[in-house]
C-alpha positions in Angstrom: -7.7 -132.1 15.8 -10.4 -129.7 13.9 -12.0 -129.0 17.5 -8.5 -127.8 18.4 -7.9 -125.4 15.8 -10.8 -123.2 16.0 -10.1 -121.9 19.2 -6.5 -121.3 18.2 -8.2 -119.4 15.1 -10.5 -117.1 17.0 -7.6 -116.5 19.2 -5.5 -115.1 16.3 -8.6 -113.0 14.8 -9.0 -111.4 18.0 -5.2 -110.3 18.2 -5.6 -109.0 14.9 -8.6 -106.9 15.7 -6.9 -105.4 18.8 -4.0 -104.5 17.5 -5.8 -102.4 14.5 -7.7 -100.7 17.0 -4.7 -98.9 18.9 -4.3 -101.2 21.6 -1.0 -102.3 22.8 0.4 -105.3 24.0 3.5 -104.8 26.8 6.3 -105.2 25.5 5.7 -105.5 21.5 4.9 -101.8 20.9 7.5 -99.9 18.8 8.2 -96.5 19.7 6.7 -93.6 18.7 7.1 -91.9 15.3 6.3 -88.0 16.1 6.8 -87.2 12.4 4.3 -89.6 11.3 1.9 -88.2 14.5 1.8 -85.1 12.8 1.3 -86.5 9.0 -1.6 -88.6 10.2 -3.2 -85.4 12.1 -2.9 -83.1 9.2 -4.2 -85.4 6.8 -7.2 -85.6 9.1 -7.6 -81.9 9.0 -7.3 -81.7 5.6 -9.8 -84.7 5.2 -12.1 -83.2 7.3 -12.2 -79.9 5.6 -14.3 -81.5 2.8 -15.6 -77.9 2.1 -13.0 -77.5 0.5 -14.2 -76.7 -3.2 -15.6 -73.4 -1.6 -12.1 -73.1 -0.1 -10.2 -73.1 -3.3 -12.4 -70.8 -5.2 -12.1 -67.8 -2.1 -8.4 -67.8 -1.7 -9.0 -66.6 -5.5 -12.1 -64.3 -5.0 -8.9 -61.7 -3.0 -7.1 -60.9 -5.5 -10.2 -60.6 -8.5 -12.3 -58.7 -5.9 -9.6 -55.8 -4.9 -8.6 -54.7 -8.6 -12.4 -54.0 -9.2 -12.8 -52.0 -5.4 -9.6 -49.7 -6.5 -11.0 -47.6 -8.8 -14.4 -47.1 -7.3 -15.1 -43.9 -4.6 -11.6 -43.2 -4.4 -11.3 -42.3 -7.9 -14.3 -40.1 -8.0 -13.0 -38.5 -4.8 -9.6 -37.5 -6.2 -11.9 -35.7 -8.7 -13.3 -33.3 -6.7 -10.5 -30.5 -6.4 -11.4 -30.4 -10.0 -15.1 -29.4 -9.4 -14.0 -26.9 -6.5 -12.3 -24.5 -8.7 -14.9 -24.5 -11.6 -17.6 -23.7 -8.8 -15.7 -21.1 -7.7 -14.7 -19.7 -10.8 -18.3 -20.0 -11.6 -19.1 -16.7 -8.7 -16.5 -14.4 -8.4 -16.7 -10.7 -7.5 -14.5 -7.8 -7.2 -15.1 -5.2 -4.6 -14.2 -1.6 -7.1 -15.3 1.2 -4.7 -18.1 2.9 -2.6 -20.4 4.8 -4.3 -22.5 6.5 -1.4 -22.0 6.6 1.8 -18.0 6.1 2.4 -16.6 4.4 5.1 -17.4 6.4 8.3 -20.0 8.5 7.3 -21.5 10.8 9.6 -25.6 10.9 10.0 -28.1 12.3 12.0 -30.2 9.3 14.0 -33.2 7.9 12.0 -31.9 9.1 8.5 -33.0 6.8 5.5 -29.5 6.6 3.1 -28.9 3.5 0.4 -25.8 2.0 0.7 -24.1 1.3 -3.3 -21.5 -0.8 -3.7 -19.7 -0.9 -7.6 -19.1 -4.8 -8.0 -17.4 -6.3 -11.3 -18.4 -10.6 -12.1 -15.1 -11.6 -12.3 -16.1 -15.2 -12.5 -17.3 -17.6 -15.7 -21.2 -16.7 -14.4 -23.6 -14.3 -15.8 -25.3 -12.7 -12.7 -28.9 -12.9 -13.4 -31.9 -11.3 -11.1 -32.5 -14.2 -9.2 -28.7 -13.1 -7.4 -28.9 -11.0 -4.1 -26.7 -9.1 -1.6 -27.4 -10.6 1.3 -27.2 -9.6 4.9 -24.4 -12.1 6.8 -23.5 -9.9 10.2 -23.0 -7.0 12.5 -25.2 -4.3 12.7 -28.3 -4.8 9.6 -29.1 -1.1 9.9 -32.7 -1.4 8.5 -31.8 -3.6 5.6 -33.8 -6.3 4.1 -32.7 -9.8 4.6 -31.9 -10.4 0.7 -31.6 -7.4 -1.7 -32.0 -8.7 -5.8 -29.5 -7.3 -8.0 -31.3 -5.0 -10.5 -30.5 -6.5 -13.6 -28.1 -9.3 -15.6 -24.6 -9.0 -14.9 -22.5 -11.2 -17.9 -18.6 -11.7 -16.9 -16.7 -8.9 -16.7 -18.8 -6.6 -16.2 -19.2 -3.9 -13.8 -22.6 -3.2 -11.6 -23.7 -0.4 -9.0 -25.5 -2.6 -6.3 -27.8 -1.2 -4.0 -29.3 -1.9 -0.5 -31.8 0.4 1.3 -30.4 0.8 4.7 -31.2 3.6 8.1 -29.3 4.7 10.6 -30.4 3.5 14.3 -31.4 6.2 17.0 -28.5 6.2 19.2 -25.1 7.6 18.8 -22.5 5.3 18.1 -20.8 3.6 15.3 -22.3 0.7 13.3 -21.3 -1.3 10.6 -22.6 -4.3 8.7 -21.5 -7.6 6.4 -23.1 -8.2 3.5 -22.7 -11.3 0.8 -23.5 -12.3 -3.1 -25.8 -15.1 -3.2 -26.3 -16.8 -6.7 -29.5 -18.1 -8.2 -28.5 -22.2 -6.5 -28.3 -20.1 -3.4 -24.7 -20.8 -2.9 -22.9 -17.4 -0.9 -19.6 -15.9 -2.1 -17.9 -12.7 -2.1 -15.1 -10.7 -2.7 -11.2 -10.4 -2.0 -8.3 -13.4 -2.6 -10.6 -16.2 -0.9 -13.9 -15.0 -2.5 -15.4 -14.8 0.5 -14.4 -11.4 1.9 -17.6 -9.3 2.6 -18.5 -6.1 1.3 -19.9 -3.7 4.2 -21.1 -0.5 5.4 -19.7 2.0 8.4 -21.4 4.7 9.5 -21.5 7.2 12.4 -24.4 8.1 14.1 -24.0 11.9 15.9 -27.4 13.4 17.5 -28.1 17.1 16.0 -26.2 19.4 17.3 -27.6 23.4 19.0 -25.9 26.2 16.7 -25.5 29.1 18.2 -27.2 32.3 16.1 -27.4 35.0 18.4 -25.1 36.6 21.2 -27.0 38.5 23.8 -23.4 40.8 24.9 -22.6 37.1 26.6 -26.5 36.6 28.2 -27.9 34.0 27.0 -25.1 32.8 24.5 -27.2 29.7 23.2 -30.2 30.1 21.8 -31.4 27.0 20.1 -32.8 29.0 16.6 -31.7 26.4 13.8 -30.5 22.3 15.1 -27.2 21.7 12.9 -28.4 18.3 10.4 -24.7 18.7 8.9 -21.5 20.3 9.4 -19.3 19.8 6.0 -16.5 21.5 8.2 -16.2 19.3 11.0 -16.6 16.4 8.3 -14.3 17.7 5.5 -12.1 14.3 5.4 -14.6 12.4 4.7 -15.3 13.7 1.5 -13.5 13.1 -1.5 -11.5 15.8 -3.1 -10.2 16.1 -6.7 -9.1 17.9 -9.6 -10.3 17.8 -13.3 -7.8 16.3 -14.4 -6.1 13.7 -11.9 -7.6 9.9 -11.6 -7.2 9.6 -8.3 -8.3 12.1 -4.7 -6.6 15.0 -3.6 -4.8 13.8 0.4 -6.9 15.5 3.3 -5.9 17.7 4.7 -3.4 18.4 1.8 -0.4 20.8 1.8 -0.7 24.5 1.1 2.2 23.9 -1.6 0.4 21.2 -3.9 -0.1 22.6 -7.3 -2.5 20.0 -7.7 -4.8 21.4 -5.1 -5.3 21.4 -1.7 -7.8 21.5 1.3 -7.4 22.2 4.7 -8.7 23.3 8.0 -8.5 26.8 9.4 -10.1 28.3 12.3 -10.9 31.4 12.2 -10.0 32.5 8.8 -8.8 36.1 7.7 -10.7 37.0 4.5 -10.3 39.7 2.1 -12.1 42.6 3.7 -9.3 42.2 6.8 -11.8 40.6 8.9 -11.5 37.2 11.2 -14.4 35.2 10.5 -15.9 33.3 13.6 -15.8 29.4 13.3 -14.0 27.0 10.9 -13.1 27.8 7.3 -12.4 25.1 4.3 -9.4 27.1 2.6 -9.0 25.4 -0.7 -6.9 26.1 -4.2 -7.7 24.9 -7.3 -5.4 22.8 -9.4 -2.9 25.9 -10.3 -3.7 25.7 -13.7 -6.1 28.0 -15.9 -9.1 26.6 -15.4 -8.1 24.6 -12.6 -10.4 22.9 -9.8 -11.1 21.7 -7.0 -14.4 19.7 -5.6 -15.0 17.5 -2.7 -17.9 15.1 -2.9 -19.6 14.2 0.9 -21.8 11.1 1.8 -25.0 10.8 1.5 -28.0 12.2 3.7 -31.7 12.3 3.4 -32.9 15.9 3.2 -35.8 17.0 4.7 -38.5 19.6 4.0 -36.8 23.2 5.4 -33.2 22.4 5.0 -31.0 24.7 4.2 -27.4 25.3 3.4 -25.7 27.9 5.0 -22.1 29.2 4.8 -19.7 32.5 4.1 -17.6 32.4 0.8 -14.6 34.4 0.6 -10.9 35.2 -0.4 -7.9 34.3 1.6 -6.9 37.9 2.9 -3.8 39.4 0.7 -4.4 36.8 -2.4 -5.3 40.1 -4.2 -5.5 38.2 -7.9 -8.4 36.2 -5.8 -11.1 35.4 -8.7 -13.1 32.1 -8.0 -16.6 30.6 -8.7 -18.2 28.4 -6.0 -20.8 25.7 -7.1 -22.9 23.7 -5.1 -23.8 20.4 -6.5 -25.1 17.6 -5.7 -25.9 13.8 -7.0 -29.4 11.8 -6.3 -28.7 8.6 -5.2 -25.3 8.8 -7.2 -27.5 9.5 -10.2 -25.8 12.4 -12.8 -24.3 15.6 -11.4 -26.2 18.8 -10.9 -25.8 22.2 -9.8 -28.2 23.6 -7.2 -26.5 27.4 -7.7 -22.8 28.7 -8.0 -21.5 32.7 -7.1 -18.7 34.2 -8.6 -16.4 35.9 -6.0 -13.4 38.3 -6.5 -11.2 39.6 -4.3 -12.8 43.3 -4.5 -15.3 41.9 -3.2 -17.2 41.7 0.6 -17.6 38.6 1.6 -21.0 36.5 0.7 -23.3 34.9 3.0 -25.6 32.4 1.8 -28.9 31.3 2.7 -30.1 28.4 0.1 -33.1 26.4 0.8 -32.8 22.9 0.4 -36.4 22.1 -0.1 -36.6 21.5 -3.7 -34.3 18.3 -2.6 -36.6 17.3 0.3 -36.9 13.2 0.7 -34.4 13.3 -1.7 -30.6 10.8 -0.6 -28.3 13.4 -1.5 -24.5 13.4 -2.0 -23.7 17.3 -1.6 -20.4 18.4 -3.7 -18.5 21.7 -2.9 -16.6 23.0 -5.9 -14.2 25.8 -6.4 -13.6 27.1 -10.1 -10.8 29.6 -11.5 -12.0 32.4 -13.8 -8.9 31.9 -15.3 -5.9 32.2 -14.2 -4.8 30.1 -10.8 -2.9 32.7 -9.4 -3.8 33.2 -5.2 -7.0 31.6 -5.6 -7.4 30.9 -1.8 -11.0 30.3 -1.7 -12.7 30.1 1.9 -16.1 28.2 2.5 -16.5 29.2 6.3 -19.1 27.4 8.2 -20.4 25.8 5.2 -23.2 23.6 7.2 -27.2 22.6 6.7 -29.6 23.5 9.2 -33.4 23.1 9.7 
């Protein structure tokens, strides 16, 4: 009997084994449970991802590691249309006016002129030395890269700004951009964007033959005197004013402006009943007692044997006709001074002058015409005609 039963044991340990194993026996397997499938196989992935303590801790690191990335470069970013303005603010400037050399300036080729610009700081900045007008386009017209300003300019202050400059050899017009530069080197200049630049415009017109002697029609031209300047031909680009207004006088003006006036006349009629040959400036004074009248031209470099040449007269049939022309002139925009002045009625001749220019020579010049009443206003039609330098 016990040799029996061990074989019948083994027999059931073996079933046992096989059956734990997953093997099946036809016809005593129950069906499959899907549910139970799927239980079993995510249990085994979860079992198998036994690095799981480092799982837990990152589906936490997320949400602690974005709060402390939102307020890192983005905030200092938004910060920075802040700093924009207070640079800015920092350089501003103001273009106020041309001091020499106005906008379309005639000059002989070669000439050595300096340009000046009046500037006012309108920014938070004190313009110091170490601040330049630089050069930033067109035509450079002899100037230096970088020009220093010539002294401290605190906020809200005004400055004259100069740059040494020469007109080129050929005819033609040229003009040239120029910037502020502060001491950090940073560029900025004028207008609603603060970058606008300031600039120069000139002319360049070769000298010109003026005819001085007529031969009965032989030889009409004979090339005596070469014409450096002709302050008829260029009368609008000077500027005219009274004593009293804040502004200029229009050019050419109306003969009917009690104000003053100047305008262009060929071939003026003056007092003695003669036509004078060439181009007459016919101005008025402001009609009051004292009135005046003055027209201030660009600058030019004179040269050794200048000389300014020109008729002064009365209009013909302004019979109260009693005037005093002046000749003036600034130095690099420096004070006003009189070179001479004539007193002219209407009694009489006409007055030709012949002024040498020499004491003046190297000299940048701004050259001002000026018309005075002795008294009263009444038919003060004073004539400069050909009023021109020659050498």
């Amino acid at each position: 009997m016990k040799k029996r039963l061990v074989p019948i044991s083994v027999l059931m340990i073996l079933a046992i084994l096989l059956t734990s194993c997953g093997f099946t026996i036809q016809g005593n397997t129950p069906p499959l449970d899907e549910n139970a499938i799927n239980t079993a196989v995510a249990q085994t992935l979860a079992a198998n991802s036994v690095i799981a303590p480092t799982n837990t801790p990152q589906s936490a690191v997320l949400p602690t590691a974005e709060p402390s990335i939102t307020p890192q470069p983005l905030a200092t970013v938004a910060q920075q249309p802040s700093i924009t303005p207070t640079t800015d603010n920092c350089n501003r400037a103001k273009y106020e006016s041309d001091i020499t050399v106005p906008d379309g300036s005639v000059m002989a080729p070669d000439t050595a002129f300096i340009k000046t610009w009046r500037l006012t700081n309108t920014g938070t900045c004190t313009w110091t030395t170490n601040y330049a007008i630089v050069y930033s386009g067109g035509d450079q017209l002899g100037a230096l890269a970088a020009t220093n300003l010539p002294g401290n300019v605190p906020p809200g202050a005004t400055v004259d700004v100069s740059v040494q400059m020469k007109s080129p050899s050929a005819d033609g017009k040229y003009a040239g951009n120029f910037m502020l530069r502060s001491d950090t080197g940073l560029i900025f200049g004028t207008g609603a964007s603060h970058m606008a630049p300031i600039f120069v415009s000139i002319e360049v017109v070769k000298a010109q033959v003026v005819p001085t002697l007529n031969f009965g029609g032989f030889l009409p031209f004979i090339p005596l005197e070469l014409l450096a300047y002709d302050f008829g031909a260029n009368y609008c680009l000077a500027n005219w004013r009274n004593a009293t207004a804040v502004g200029f006088l229009a050019c050419p003006g109306a003969k009917t402006d009690d104000s003053g006036f100047v305008v262009q006349v060929d071939s003026p009629k003056l007092q003695d009943g003669n036509t004078a040959n060439g181009v007459g400036l016919f101005t008025h004074p402001q009609w009051i007692d004292g009135g005046s009248i003055s027209g201030t031209y660009p600058i030019m470099t004179v040269e050794n044997g200048m000389k300014f040449r020109a008729t002064l007269g009365c209009g013909f049939g302004g019979a109260a006709c009693d005037v005093r022309f002046m000749l003036r002139y600034r130095i690099e925009g420096g004070t006003l001074q009189e070179l001479n002045h004539w007193d002219v009625k209407y009694a009489d001749a006409p007055l030709k002058l012949d002024v040498d220019l020499s004491s003046l020579a190297g000299k940048n010049v701004n050259f001002v015409l000026q018309v005075v009443t002795n008294g009263s206003s009444a038919q003060d039609w004073a004539y400069w005609v050909n009023p021109r330098i020659v050498k």
